[in-house]
GUTI-747420 format. One record per residue: residue in three letters; z, y, x of N, C-alpha, C in turn. Coordinates in steps of 0.02 Angstrom, whole numbers, plus 50000, padded with zeros to 5 digits. Each point is the difference from the previous one (the first is absolute). Layout:
<drenbas>
ALAZYXZYXZYX...
</drenbas>
This chain:
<drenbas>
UNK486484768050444500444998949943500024992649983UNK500724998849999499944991949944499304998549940UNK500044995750011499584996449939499405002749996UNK499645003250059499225001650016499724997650068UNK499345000249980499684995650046500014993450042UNK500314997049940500284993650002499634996350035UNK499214997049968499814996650001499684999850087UNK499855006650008499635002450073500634996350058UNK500685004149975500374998450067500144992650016UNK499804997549936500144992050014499654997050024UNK498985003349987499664997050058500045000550052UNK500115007450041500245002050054500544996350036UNK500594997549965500334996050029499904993450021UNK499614997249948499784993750025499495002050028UNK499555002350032499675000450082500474998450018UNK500435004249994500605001450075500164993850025UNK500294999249947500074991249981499844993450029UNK499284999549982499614995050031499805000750057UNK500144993150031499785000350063499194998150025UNK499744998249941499304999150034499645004949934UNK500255007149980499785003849983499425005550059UNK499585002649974499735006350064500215004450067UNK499905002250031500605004950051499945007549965UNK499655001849954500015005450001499725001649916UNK500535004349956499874999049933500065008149990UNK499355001749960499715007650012500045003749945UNK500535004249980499905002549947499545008149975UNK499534997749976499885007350007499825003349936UNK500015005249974500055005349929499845005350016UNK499595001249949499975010149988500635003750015UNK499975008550001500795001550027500175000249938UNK500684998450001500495000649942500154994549967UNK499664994650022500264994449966500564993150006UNK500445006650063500394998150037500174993450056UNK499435000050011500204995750074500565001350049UNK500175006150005500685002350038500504997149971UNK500305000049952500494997649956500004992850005UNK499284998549995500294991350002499844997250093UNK499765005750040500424995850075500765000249997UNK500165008249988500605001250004500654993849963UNK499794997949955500444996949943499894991150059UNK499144996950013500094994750027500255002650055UNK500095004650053500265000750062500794998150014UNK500295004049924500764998949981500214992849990UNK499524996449939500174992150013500074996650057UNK499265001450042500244994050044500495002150042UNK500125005850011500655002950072500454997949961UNK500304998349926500524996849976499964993250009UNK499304996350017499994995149984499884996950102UNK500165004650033499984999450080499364998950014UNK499425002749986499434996849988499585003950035UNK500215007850002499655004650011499814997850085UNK499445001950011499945001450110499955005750006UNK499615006549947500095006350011499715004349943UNK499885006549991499635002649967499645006350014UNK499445002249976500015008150015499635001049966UNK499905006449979499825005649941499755004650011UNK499324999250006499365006350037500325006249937UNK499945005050010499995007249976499685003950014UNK499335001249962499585006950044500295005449997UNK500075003850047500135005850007501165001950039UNK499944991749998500925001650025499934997350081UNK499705002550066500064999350052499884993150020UNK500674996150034499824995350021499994992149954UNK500015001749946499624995349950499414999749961UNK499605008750018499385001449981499314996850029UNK500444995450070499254996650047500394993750026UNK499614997250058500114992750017500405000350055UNK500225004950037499995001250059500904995550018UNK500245001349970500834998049989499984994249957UNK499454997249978499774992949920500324993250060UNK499784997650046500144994750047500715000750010UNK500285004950043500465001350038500484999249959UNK500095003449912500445000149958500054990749997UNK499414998749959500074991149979500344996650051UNK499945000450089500354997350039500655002250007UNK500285005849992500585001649994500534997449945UNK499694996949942500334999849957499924991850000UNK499474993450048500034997649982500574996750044UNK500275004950047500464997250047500705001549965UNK499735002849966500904998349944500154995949962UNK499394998949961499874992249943500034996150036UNK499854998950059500044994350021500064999150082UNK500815000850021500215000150056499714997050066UNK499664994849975499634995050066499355003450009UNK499855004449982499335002850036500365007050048UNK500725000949996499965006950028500195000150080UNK499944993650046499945000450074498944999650003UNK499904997349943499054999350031499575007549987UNK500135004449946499905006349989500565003950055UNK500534999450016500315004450045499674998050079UNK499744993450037499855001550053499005002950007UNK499904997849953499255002749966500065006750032UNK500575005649962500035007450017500165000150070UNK500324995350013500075000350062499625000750063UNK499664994949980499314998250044499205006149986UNK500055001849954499795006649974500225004749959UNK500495004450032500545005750016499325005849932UNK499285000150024499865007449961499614994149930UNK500174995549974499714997549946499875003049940UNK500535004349992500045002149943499505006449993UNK499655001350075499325003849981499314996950013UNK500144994449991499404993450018499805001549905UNK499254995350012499505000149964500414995349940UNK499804998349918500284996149965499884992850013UNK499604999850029499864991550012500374999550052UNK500185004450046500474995850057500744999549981UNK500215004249952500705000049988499984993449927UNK499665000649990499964994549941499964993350043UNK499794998550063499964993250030500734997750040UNK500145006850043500654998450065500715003549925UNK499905003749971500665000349952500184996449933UNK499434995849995500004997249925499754993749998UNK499424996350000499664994150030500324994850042UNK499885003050050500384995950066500674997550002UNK500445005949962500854997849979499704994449951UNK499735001549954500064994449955499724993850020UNK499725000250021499614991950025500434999250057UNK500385002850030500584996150051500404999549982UNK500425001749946500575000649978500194992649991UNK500604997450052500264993549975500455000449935UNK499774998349960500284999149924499944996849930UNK500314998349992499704995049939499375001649954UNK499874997149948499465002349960500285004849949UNK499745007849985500465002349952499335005049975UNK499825002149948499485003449961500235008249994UNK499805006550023500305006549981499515000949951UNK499945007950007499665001849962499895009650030UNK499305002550013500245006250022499555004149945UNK500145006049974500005003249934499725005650035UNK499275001849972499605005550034499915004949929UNK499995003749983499865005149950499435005950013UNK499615001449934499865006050023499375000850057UNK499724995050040499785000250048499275002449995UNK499965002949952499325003149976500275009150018UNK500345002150031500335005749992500234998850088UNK499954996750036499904999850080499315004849995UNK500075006050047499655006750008499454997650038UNK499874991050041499324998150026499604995750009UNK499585000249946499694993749977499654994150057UNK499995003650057499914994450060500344995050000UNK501015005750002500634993750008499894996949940UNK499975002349938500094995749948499654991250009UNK499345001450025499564995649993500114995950075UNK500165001350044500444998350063500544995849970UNK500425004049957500694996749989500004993049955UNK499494999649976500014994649945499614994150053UNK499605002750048499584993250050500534995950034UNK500585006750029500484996150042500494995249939UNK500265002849953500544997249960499634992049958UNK499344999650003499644993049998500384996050052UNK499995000850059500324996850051500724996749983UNK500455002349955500544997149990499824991049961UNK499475000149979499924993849962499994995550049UNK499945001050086500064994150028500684998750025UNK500655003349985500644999050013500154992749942UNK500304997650069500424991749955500885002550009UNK500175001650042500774997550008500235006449943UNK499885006250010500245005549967499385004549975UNK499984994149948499295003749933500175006049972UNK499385004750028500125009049951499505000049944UNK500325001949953499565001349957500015008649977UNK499335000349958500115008949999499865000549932UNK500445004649958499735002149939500025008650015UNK499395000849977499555006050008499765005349952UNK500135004049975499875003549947499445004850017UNK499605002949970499315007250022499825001449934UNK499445007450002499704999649929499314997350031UNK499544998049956499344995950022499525004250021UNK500135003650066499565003050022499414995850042UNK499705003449999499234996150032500224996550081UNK500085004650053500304999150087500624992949973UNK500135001349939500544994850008499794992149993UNK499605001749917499624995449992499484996250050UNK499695004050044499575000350077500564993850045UNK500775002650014500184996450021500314992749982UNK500035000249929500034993849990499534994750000UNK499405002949967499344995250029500004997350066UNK499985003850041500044997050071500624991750009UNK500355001549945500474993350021499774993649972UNK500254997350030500034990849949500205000149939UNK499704997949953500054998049934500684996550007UNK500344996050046500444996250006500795002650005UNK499865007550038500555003450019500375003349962UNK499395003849928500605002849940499754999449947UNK500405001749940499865000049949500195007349959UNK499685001249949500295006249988499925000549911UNK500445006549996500255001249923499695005549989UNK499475000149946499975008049982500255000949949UNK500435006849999500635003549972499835000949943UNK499435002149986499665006049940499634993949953UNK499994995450020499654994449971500674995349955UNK500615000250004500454997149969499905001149886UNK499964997049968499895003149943500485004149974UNK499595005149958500285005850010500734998149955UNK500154996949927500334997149968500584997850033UNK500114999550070500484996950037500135007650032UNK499615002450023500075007850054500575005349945UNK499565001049928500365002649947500634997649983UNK500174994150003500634995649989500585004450024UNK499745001250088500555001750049500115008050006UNK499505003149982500055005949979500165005549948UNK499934994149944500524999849944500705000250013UNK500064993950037500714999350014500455004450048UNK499735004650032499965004250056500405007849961UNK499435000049930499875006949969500744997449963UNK500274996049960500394996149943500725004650064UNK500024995550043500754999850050500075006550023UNK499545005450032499905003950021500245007349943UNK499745001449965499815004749932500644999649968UNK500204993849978500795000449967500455002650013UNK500215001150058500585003050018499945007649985UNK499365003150005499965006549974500225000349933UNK499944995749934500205000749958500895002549988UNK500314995950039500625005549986500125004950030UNK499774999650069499965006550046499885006749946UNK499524998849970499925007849966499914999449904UNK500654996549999499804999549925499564998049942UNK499644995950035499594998649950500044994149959UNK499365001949947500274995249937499834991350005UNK500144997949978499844993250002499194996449938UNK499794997750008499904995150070499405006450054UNK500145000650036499655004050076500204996050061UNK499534998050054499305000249993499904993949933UNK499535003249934499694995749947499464994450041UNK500034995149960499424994350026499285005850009UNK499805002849955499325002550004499885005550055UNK500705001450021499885006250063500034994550053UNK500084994749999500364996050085499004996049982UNK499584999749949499324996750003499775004850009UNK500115006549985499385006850040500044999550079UNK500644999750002500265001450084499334993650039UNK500304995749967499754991750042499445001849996UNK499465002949932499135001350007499845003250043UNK500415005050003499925006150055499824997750086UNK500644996050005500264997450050499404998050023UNK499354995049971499744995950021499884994850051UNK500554996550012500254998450062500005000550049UNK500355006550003500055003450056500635001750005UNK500464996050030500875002250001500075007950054UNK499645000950028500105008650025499895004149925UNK499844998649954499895002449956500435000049959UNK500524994550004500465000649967500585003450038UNK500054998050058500505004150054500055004849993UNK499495004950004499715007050006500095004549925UNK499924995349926500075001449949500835001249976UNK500294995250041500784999649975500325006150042UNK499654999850060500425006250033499855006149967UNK499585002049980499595005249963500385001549919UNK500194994149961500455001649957500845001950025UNK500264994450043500445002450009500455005550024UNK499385001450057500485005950029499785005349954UNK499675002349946500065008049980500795001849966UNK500125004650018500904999749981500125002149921UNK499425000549982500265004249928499694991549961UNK500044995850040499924994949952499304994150019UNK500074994749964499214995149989499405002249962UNK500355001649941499295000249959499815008050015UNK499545003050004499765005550033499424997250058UNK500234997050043499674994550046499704993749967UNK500374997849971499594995149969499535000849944UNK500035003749964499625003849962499275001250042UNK500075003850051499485001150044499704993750012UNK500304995850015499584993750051499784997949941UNK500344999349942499344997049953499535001049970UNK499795008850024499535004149958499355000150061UNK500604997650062499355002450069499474995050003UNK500224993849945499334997550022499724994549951UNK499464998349999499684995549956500284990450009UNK500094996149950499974995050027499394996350026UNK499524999649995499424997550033499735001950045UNK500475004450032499675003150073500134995050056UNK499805001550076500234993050023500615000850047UNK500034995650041500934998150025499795007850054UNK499735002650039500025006150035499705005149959UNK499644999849936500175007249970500704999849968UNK500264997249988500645000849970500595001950050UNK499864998350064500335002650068500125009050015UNK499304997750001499685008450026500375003549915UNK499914997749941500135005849954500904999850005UNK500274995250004500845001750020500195003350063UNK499385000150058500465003550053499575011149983UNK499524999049951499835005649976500615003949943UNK500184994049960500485003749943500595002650050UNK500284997250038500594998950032499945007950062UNK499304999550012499825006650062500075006649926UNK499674999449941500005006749968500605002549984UNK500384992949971500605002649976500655000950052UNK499804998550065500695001250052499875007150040UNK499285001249991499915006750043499425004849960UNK499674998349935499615007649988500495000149925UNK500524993950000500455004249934500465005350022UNK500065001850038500385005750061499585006849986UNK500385004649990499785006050028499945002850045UNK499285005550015499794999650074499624995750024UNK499774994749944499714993150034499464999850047UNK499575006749997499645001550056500374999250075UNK500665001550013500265000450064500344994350008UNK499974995549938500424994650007499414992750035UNK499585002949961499364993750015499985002550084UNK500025007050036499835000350046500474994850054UNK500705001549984500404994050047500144993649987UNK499524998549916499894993650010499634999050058UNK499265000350010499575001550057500194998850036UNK500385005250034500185001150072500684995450005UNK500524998049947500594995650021499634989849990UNK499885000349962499854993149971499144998850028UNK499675003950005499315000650055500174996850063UNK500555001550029500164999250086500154993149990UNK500564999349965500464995049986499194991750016UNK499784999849954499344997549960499674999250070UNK499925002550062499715000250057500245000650060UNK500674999250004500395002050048500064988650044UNK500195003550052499824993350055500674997349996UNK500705004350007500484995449962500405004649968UNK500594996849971500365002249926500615004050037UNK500145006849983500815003450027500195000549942UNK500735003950006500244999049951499765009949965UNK500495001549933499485006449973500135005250034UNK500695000950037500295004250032499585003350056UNK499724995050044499644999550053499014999249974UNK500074997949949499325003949955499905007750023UNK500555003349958500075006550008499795004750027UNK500384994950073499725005350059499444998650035UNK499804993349992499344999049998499565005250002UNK499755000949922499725002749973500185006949994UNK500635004050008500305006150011499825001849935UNK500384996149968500195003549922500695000349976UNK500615001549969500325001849988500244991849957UNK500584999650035500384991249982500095001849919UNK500135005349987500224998049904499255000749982UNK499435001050001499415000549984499554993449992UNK500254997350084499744992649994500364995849935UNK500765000350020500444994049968500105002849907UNK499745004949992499684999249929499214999149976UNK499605001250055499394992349980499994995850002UNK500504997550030500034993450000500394997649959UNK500635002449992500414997949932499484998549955UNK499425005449968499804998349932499284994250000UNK500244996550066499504994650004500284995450022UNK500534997949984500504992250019499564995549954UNK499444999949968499864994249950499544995850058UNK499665005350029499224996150062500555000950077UNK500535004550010500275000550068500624998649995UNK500094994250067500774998550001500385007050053UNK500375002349972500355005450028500734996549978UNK500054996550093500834999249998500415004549993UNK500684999549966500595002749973500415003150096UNK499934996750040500224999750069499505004250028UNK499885007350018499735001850009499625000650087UNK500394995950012499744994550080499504996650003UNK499754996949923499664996150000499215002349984UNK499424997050031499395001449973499635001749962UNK499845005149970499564999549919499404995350003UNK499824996849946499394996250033499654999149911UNK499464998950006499674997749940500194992949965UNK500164998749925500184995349991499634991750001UNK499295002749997499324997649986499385004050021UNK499694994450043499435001650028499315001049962UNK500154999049922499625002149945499955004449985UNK500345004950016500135005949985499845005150063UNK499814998350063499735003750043498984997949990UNK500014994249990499324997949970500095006149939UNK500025001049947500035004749955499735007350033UNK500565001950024499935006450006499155000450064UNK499894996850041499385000650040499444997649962UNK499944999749955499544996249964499945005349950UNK499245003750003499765006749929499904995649930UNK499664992950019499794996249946500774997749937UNK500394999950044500704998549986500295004549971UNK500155004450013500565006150012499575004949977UNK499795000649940499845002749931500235008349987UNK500534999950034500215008449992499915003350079UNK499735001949994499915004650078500375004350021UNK500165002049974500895002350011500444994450067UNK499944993949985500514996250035499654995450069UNK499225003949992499764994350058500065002450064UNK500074995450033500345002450090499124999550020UNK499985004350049499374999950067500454997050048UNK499934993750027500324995450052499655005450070UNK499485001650001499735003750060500615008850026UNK499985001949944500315006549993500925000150014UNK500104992749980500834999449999500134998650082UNK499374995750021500164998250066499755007450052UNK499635002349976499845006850053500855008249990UNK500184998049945500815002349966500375001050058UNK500144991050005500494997050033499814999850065UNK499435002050013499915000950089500355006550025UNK499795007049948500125003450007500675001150040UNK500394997049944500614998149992500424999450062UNK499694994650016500154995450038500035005150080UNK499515003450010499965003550055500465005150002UNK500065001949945500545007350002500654996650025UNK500244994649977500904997850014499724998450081UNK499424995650007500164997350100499635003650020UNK499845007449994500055005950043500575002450015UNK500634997449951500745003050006500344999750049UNK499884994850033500304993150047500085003450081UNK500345000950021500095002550052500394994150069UNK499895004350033500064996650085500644997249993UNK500474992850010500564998050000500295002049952UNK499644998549939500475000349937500524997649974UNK500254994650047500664997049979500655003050058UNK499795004850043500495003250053500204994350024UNK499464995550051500284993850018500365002650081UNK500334996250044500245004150042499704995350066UNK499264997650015499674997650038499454996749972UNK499465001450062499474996149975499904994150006UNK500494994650028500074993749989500524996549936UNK500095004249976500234998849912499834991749974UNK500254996349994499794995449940500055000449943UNK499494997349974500035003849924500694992749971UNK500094997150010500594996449987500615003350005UNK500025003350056500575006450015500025004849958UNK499445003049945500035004749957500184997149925UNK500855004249976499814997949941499815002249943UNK499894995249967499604999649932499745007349959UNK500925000249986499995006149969499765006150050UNK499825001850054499855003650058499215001449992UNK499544993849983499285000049989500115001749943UNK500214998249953499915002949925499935004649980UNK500585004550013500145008750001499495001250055UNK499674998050043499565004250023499244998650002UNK499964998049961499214996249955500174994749953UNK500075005249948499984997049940499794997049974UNK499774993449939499674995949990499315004449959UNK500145008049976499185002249994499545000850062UNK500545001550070499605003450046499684991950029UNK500544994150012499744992150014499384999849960UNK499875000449947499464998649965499295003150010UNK500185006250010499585004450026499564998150071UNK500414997950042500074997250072499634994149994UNK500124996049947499694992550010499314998449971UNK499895007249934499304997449957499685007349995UNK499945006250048499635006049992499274997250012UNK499944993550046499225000450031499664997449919UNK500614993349972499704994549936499455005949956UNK500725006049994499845002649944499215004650016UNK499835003150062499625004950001499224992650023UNK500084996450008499244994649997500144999949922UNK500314998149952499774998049937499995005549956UNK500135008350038499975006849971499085001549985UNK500055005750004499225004349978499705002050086UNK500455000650039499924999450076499425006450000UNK500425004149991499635008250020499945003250054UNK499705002250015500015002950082500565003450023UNK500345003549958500625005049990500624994050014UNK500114995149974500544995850015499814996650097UNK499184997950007499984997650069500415006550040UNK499615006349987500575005250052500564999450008UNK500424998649933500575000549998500364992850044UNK499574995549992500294992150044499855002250067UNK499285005750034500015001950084500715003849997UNK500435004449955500365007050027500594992750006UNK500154994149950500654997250018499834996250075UNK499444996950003500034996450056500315005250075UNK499655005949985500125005650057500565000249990UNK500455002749951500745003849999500464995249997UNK500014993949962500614996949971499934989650015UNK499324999750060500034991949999500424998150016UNK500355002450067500764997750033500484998449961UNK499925006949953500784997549957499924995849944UNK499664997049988499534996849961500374993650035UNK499734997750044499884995550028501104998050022UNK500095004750021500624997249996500365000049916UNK499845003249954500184997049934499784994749992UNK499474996650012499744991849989500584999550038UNK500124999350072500344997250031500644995749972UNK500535007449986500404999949978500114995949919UNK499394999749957500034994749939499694993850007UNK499954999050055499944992450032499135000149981UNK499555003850000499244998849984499505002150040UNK500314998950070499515000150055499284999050010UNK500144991349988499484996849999499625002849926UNK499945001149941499705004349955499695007650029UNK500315002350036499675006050015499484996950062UNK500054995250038499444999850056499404998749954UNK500164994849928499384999849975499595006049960UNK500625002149971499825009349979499425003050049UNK500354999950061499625003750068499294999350003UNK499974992350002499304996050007499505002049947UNK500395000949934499464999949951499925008550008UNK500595004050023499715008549993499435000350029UNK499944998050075499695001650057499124995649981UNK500014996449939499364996549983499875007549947UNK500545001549943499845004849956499665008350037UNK500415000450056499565008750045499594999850025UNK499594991850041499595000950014499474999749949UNK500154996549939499335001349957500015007449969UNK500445002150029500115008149959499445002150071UNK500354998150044499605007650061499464999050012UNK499654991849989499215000349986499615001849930UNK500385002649956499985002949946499715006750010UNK500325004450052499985007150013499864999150077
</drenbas>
């Protein structure tokens, strides 16, 4: 929003700025105190300001932005667009090594990224590449890998990279910054800004936001009053997910604001601290969207089982393909989820992914210390042994030449799109790509190992040509590798 976080983006810019500033300026915060928002917002400046060399945006739990594996390959891809004179030294790079893109991170970080830059004939020009989130890369090896190699940019002269970096202050992270030069970065902690300035913008957030409901539904003037927009801000404790999460929570109930707002100001004390006041808004918000329902016994159950999966699932479909997932009935899902648009973004395009809005809110619900009503707490062990289940029933479905191809020298280039689609669907793809994830981080019962000997016996082939056919070959050889480590510790078991 205009006229917040003024003072931050202006330091941020001047890094950018200076040329004999750090290579690498680290922002890191508790969750919710939006570090996403402000890469996103500096990412937007400098690509207005031609500035950008690239960006990317770890996501736990959304596939190929949940790990490192695609982190190199993306930054070189994008830096051959920012900046045209590196894209013959990264194109004969691939050239000269054709399978790179399944090479280790240090080698694709030297022949696709490094090496262009330190040859690149070109004037002197300063980027800037925008890492987010990187506390939420699924492996703390790469993490701590990724920050040794990206030191290395501080010895570029002709085409200086610099990195602004966002994480929350986890320890592996902190681990890897020690390891660097005092010389190489500098960093901002988020949660440390005074709070008087944090409240400012969150005020101003609640003020712009809240008003427009006033004519929307009639109400009297003056609403939001000064003394409801200083509960909000106490509440808030600077924690803008808290305000995010609070405004969605008033707005969408249809019979109106106050009813909701009423609630949020009774749910909690002001002197509690910035995550009890979290945990008690994503509690008011869980009682009153699903045990104010009748039946709420059966309603809490597909919370569980819909928003449980969701919360643990390896990547995001959309609800439709939830559904069948899970083999529950599409109006069943897409009204639990309706009455939880405040914590879940559930696109209007029903193509699109459901996904959690905040990763505070999956911390919540796995957490007993947290998540105060037991009613709403997920077993992460139980959702993933669910979804194995799951998972086996659809790619047992899968049969011999499921796409009626008309030879076995087929290219899958020759098949189209819509051809794989209709005949492995993006529940049965999913199924196909994360049954093994889910049954290692399940309860791993003896009853499910049988059930992984009866698929290997009946259904590997067709298995194996469904990878085929969704381009995840190479994923299933590693699948293979890790089964064939998982049976033998089973058969010296018995």
């Amino acid at each position: 929003m205009q006229d917040t976080r003024v003072e931050l983006r202006k330091q941020i810019m001047d890094w950018c700025d200076d040329p004999n500033s750090k290579c690498i300026f680290w922002l890191n915060g508790m969750a919710g105190t939006g570090k996403s928002t402000i890469a996103r917002t500096i990412a937007r400046e400098l690509a207005e300001k031609k500035r950008l060399a690239a960006s990317f945006f770890f996501t736990r739990g959304k596939k190929d932005i949940s790990h490192a594996r695609m982190f190199f390959t993306t930054i070189a891809a994008e830096l051959a667009i920012s900046l045209p004179v590196l894209r013959t030294f990264i194109s004969d790079a691939i050239d000269n090594n054709p399978a790179i893109f399944k090479r280790g991170l240090r080698e694709q970080w030297n022949q696709l990224i490094l090496n262009p830059l330190k040859n690149a004939p070109t004037q002197s020009i300063q980027l800037v590449v925008v890492i987010d989130a990187l506390d939420e890369c699924d492996n703390m090896q790469d993490i701590q890998l990724i920050l040794q190699l990206l030191e290395e940019a501080k010895d570029l002269r002709t085409v200086r990279i610099k990195i602004f970096l966002t994480s929350r202050p986890e320890i592996p992270i902190f681990d890897g910054f020690r390891q660097l030069s005092g010389e190489v970065y500098q960093d901002f902690i988020l949660h440390n800004i005074p709070l008087d300035t944090v409240n400012a913008d969150i005020s101003t957030f609640f003020l712009q936001k809240l008003s427009p409901l006033k004519a929307k539904h009639g109400l009297g003037t003056p609403w939001p009053d000064e003394r409801i927009i200083e509960q909000l801000v106490e509440r808030a404790a600077g924690l803008f997910i808290y305000a995010a999460t609070t405004l969605r929570f008033i707005q969408d109930d249809i019979d109106g604001p106050e009813e909701p707002l009423s609630l949020v100001l009774s749910a909690t004390k002001s002197s509690l601290s910035a995550t009890e006041h979290l945990d008690g808004i994503y509690t008011t918000l869980l009682q009153h969207s699903v045990l104010g329902k009748q039946g709420y016994q059966e309603c809490v159950g597909r919370f569980r089982q819909v928003v449980g999966s969701i919360m643990v699932m390896f990547n995001t479909i959309p609800a439709r393909n939830l559904a069948q997932l899970l083999q529950m009935p599409f109006k069943t899902v897409s009204s639990t989820l309706d009455s939880l648009r405040s914590v879940l973004n559930v696109p209007v395009d029903e193509s699109q992914p459901v996904q959690l809005f905040h990763l505070s809110f999956r911390d919540f619900l796995q957490d007993p210390e947290r998540c105060s009503d037991s009613r709403f707490q997920i077993d992460e062990k139980e959702r993933h042994t669910s979804l194995f289940r799951k998972c086996m029933e659809h790619i047992s479905q899968l049969q011999e030449n499921i796409c009626n191809l008309w030879g076995p020298g087929v290219l899958i280039t020759e098949i189209p799109d819509y051809t794989i689609q209709k005949s492995i669907p993006p529940h049965v793809q999913y199924a196909c790509r994360y049954w093994l994830n889910h049954w290692r981080l399940g309860n791993q019962v003896e009853e499910d190992i049988k059930t992984i000997r009866e698929f290997l016996e009946q259904h590997f082939l067709s298995w194996l040509e469904g990878l085929s056919l969704i381009g995840e070959v190479s994923n299933g050889a590693h699948m293979i590798i890790a089964l064939e480590e998982i049976l033998s510790v089973s058969c010296n078991k018995h």
